[in-house]
N, C-alpha and C positions, 0 to 999 in steps of 0.2 A: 251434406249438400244443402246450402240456401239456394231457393226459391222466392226472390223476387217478386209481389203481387200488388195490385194497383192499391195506390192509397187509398184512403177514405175521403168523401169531401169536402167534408170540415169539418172545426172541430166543436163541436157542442156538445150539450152534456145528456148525462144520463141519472138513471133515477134507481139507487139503490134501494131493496124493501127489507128492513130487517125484524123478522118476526119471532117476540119471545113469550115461551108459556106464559099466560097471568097479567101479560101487558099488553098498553096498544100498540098498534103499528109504527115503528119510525121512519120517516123517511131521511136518507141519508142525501145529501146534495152531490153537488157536480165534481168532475174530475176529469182531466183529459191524461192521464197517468197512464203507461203501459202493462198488459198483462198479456203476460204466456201461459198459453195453454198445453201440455205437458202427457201426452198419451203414448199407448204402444203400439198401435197399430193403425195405418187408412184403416177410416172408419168410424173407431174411437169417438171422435169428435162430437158423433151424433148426439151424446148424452147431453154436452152444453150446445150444441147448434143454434138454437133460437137466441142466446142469451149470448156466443160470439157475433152474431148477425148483428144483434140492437147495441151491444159496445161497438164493432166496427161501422156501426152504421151512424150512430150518434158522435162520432170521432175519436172515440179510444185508438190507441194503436194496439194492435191485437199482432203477436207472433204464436205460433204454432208449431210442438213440437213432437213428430212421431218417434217415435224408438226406433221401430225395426222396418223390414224392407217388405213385409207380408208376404211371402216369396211362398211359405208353407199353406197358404190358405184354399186351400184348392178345391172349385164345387164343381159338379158333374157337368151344371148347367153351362157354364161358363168354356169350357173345354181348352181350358187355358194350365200346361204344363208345371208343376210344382219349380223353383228356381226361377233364374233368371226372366224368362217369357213371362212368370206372376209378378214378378215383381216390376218389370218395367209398366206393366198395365197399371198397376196398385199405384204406383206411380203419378200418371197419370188423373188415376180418380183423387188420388190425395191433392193435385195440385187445382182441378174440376170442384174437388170439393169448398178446398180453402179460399178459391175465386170468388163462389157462388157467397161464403161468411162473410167476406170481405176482409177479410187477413191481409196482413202486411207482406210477412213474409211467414213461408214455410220451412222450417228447415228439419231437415230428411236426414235424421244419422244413419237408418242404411246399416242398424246390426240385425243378428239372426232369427228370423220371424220363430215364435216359440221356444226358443235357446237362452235366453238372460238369465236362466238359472245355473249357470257358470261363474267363478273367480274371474275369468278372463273378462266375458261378455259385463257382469256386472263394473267390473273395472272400468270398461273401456264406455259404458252409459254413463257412470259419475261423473268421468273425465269430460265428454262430448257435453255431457248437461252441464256440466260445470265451467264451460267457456260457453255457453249461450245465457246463461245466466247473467256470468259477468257482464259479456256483450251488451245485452238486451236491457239487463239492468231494472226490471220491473217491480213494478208498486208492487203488483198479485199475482202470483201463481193457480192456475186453475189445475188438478191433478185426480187420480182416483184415489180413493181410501182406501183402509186395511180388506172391505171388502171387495174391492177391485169390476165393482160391475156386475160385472157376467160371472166370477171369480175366479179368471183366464192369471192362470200366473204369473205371464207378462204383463198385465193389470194392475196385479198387484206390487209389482218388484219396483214397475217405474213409478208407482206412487213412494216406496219406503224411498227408491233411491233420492227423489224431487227433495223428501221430507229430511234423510240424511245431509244433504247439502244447506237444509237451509237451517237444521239445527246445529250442526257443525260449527260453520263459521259467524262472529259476529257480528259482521256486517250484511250478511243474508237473513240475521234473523229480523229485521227490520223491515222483511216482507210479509204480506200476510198473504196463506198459502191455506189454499180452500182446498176442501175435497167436494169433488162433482161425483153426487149422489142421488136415489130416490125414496121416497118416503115409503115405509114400509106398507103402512095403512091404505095410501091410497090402489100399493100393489095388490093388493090383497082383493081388489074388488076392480081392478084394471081389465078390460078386454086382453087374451089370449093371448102370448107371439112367443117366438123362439127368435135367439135363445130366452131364455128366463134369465132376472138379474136380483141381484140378493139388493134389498130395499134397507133404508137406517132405520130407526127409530125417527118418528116422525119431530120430537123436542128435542134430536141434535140437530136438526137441520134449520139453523139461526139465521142464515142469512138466504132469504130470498130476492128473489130479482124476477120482477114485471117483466114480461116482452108483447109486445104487440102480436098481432096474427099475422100477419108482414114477414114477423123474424118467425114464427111458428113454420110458415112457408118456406121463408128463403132457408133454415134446417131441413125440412123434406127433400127439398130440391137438390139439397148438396147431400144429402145422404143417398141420393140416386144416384148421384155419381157413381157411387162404389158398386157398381154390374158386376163386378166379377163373385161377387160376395153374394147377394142375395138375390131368388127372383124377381117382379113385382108383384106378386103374392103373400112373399114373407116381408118384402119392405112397407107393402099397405100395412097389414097385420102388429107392425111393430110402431108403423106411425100411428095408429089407434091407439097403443098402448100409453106407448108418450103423451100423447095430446091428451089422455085420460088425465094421466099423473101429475103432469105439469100443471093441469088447468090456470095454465097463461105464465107460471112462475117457474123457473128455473131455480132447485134448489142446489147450497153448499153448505159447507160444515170448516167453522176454522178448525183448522190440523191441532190446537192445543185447547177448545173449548171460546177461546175468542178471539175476536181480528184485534191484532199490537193496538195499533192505532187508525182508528176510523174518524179521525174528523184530519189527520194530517193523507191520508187517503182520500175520502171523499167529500171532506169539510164536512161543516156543520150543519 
């Protein structure tokens, strides 16, 4: 299911940060290039939020891709029925959410909230991701790594499947396909939340990205969306955590150690 979401207003550029051991800072220039961002679950998102807000807000075209239907997520607080009833809300908050980033479009494949670790389910992720790809056709891919986040198996699988597809064929390896990450080090001294999320090593994570406090917000706000998920107690609690870690940058990790090509991406 595509989800239809207003455009951006124009299209101007953005400011990529890319930071390596030993060296100074580079600043990478402009692009108005498409990326998909590539998760398993409403909600998901929250990891890159600030960093979808300032692409879709600076004119990137930004598309959005959840795996499953979040049908199994079920909190007491919420009183909202496992199946159908969860998922039609989840629904909802996914498309609340991706409004609030400023997404192009969302598109909702709609397979079995905690189940991809099937022949079948995995088949039919490759498949569904593998015509939006084509479709969408994007410079980058945004996705989870081997550590998967939280390390929710659906986490992890729609990361191998994203990295499957693009190391497969040849003409997908010509995208550079990030993993949306956090630094270990800074976890380790983070204010409190649940869940807990497994952090990199602070010198894989090469490619940083500035957002303003704008995008820091307009990510809170959409990660409100998602009520069925958590109270306002654990969603404060987890937005400390973030705004710790991040301090203003959004980190990623290229999938093979470096982006293909960064000046045919974001020039020179």
């Amino acid at each position: 299911m595509r989800v239809p979401l207003s455009r951006p207003a124009a299209a101007t550029a953005f400011l990529f940060v890319v930071s390596l051991p030993c060296y100074a800072t580079t600043a990478l220039a402009q692009s108005s290039r498409t990326v998909l961002a590539v998760f398993a679950h409403p909600d998901d998102e929250r990891v890159i939020g600030p960093l979808l807000s300032r692409l879709s807000r600076q004119g990137r075209e930004v598309h959005l891709v959840i795996a499953t239907d979040g049908s199994k997520g079920v909190r007491d607080h919420a009183g909202i029925a496992a199946g159908e009833p969860l998922a039609a809300a989840r629904k909802l908050e996914a498309e609340c959410a991706a409004k609030r980033l400023g997404v192009r479009e969302l598109h909702l494949l709609g397979l079995e909230d905690g189940g991809l670790a099937s022949f079948e389910n995995l088949g039919r992720l490759r498949t569904e991701l593998a015509k939006v790809i084509a479709s969408v056709r994007p410079a980058a891919i945004i996705t989870f790594g081997p550590e998967g986040g939280t390390g929710h198996p659906d986490h992890r699988l729609v990361g191998n499947v994203a990295t499957q597809i693009v190391q497969a064929d040849p003409q997908h390896r010509t995208i550079d396909l990030l993993y949306a990450s956090l630094p270990a080090g800074r976890l380790r001294t983070a204010p409190p939340s649940t869940p807990t999320v497994n952090g990199v090593a602070d010198d894989l994570l090469t490619v940083r990205v500035r957002f303003e406090n704008r995008d820091l917000v307009a990510g809170q706000e959409a990660f409100a969306c998602h009520r069925t998920q958590y109270t306002p107690e654990e969603m404060a609690a987890i937005n400390r955590t973030l705004a710790y870690v991040w301090n203003g940058s959004a980190y990623l990790r290229p999938w093979n150690g470096a982006m293909r090509d960064k000046a045919k991406l974001f020039g020179r």
